[in-house]
Residue, then its C-alpha position, 0 to 999 in steps of 0.5 A: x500500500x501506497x502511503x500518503x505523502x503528508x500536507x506538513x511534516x515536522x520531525x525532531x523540531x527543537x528551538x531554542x533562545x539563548x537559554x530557553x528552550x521553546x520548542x523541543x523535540x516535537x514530530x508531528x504529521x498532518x495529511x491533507x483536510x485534517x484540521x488539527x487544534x494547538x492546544x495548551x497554555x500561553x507560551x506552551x511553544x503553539x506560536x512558535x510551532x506555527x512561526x515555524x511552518x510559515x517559515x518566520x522562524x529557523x529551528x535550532x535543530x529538527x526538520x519542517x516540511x509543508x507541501x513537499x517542501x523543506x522550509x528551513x532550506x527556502x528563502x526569497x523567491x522560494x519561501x514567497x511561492x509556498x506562503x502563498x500556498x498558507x494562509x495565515x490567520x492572525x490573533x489580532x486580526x492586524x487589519x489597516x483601520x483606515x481602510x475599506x474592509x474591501x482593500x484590506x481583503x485585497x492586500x492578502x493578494x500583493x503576494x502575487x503584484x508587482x510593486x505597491x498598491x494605493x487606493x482600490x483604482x490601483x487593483x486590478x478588476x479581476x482581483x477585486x471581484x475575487x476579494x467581493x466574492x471573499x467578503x460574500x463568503x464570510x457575510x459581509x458583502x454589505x460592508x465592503x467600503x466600510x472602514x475596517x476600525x468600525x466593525x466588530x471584533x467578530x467581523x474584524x475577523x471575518x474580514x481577516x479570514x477573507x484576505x487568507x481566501x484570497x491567495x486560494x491557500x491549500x493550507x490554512x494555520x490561525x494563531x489564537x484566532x478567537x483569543x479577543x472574541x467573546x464566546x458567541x463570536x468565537x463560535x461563529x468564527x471557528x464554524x466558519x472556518x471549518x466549513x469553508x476548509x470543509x468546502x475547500x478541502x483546506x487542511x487546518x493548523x489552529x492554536x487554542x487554548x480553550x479545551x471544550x472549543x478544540x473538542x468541538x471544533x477539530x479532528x485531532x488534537x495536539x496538546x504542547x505543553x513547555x515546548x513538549x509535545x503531551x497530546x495527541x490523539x483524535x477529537x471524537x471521544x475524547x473527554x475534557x476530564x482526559x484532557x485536563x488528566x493529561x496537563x495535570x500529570x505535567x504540572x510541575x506545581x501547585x501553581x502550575x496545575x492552578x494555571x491549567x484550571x484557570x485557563x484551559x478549564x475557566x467557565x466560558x471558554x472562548x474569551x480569552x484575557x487581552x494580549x494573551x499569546x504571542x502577537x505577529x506581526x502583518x504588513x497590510x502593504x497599502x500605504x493609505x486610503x485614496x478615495 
C-alpha cells in the first residue's frame, strides 16, 4: 500500500533562545483536510510551532516540511511561492483601520503584484471581484467600503479570514484566532472556518487554548505543553476530564496545575484575557486610503 505523502511534516523540531528552550523535540504529521487544534497554555511553544511552518522562524535543530517542501532550506523567491500556498490567520486580526474592509481583503493578494498598491483604482478588476466574492463568503458583502476600525471584533475577523481566501491557500494555520472574541463570536468564527476548509478541502493548523472549543471544533488534537509535545490523539471521544488528566500529570506545581484550571478549564471558554499569546506581526502593504 501506497502511503500518503503528508500536507506538513515536522520531525525532531527543537528551538531554542539563548537559554530557553521553546520548542523541543516535537514530530508531528498532518495529511491533507485534517484540521488539527494547538492546544495548551500561553507560551506552551503553539506560536512558535506555527512561526515555524510559515517559515518566520529557523529551528535550532529538527526538520519542517509543508507541501513537499523543506522550509528551513527556502528563502526569497522560494519561501514567497509556498506562503502563498498558507494562509495565515492572525490573533489580532492586524487589519489597516483606515481602510475599506474591501482593500484590506485585497492586500492578502500583493503576494502575487508587482510593486505597491494605493487606493482600490490601483487593483486590478479581476482581483477585486475575487476579494467581493471573499467578503460574500464570510457575510459581509454589505460592508465592503466600510472602514475596517468600525466593525466588530467578530467581523474584524471575518474580514481577516477573507484576505487568507484570497491567495486560494491549500493550507490554512490561525494563531489564537478567537483569543479577543467573546464566546458567541468565537463560535461563529471557528464554524466558519471549518466549513469553508470543509468546502475547500483546506487542511487546518489552529492554536487554542480553550479545551471544550478544540473538542468541538477539530479532528485531532495536539496538546504542547513547555515546548513538549503531551497530546495527541483524535477529537471524537475524547473527554475534557482526559484532557485536563493529561496537563495535570505535567504540572510541575501547585501553581502550575492552578494555571491549567484557570485557563484551559475557566467557565466560558472562548474569551480569552487581552494580549494573551504571542502577537505577529502583518504588513497590510497599502500605504493609505485614496478615495
Amino acid at each position: 500500500m501506497t502511503q500518503t505523502v503528508p500536507v506538513l511534516r515536522v520531525d525532531g523540531l527543537t528551538k531554542r533562545y539563548d537559554e530557553t528552550t521553546a520548542l523541543s523535540d516535537v514530530t508531528l504529521r498532518v495529511d491533507r483536510g485534517e484540521i488539527v487544534v494547538l492546544l495548551g497554555l500561553s507560551g506552551s511553544g503553539k506560536s512558535t510551532l506555527l512561526r515555524h511552518i510559515n517559515g518566520l522562524e529557523t529551528p535550532t535543530a529538527g526538520a519542517v516540511e509543508v507541501l513537499g517542501r523543506g522550509v528551513p532550506q527556502l528563502n526569497g523567491r522560494g519561501l514567497r511561492a509556498l506562503r502563498s500556498r498558507v494562509g495565515f490567520i492572525f490573533q489580532q486580526f492586524e487589519l489597516v483601520g483606515p481602510l475599506t474592509v474591501l482593500e484590506n481583503v485585497l492586500s492578502g493578494a500583493l503576494g502575487s503584484l508587482r510593486g505597491p498598491r494605493i487606493g482600490l483604482f490601483s487593483y486590478p478588476r479581476h482581483l477585486k471581484h475575487r476579494a467581493l466574492e471573499r467578503l460574500d463568503r464570510v457575510g459581509l458583502l454589505d460592508r465592503a467600503y466600510q472602514r475596517a476600525d468600525t466593525l466588530s471584533g467578530g467581523q474584524q475577523q471575518r474580514v481577516a479570514i477573507a484576505r487568507a481566501l484570497m491567495q486560494d491557500p491549500e493550507v490554512l494555520l490561525a494563531d489564537e484566532p478567537v483569543a479577543s472574541l467573546d464566546p458567541e463570536s468565537s463560535t461563529q468564527v471557528m464554524s466558519l472556518i471549518r466549513e469553508i476548509a470543509a468546502d475547500d478541502g483546506l487542511t487546518v493548523v489552529c492554536s487554542l487554548h480553550q479545551v471544550d472549543l478544540a473538542i468541538s471544533w477539530a479532528d485531532r488534537i495536539v496538546g504542547l505543553r513547555h515546548g513538549e509535545l503531551v497530546l495527541d490523539m483524535p477529537a471524537s471521544g475524547l473527554s475534557k476530564a482526559e484532557v485536563m488528566e493529561i496537563y495535570g500529570r505535567v504540572a510541575t506545581s501547585t501553581a502550575e496545575l492552578s494555571a491549567v484550571e484557570n485557563e484551559l478549564a475557566a467557565p466560558g471558554a472562548g474569551l480569552a484575557p487581552a494580549g494573551a499569546g504571542l502577537r505577529d506581526p502583518q504588513n497590510a502593504g497599502v500605504a493609505e486610503l485614496v478615495s
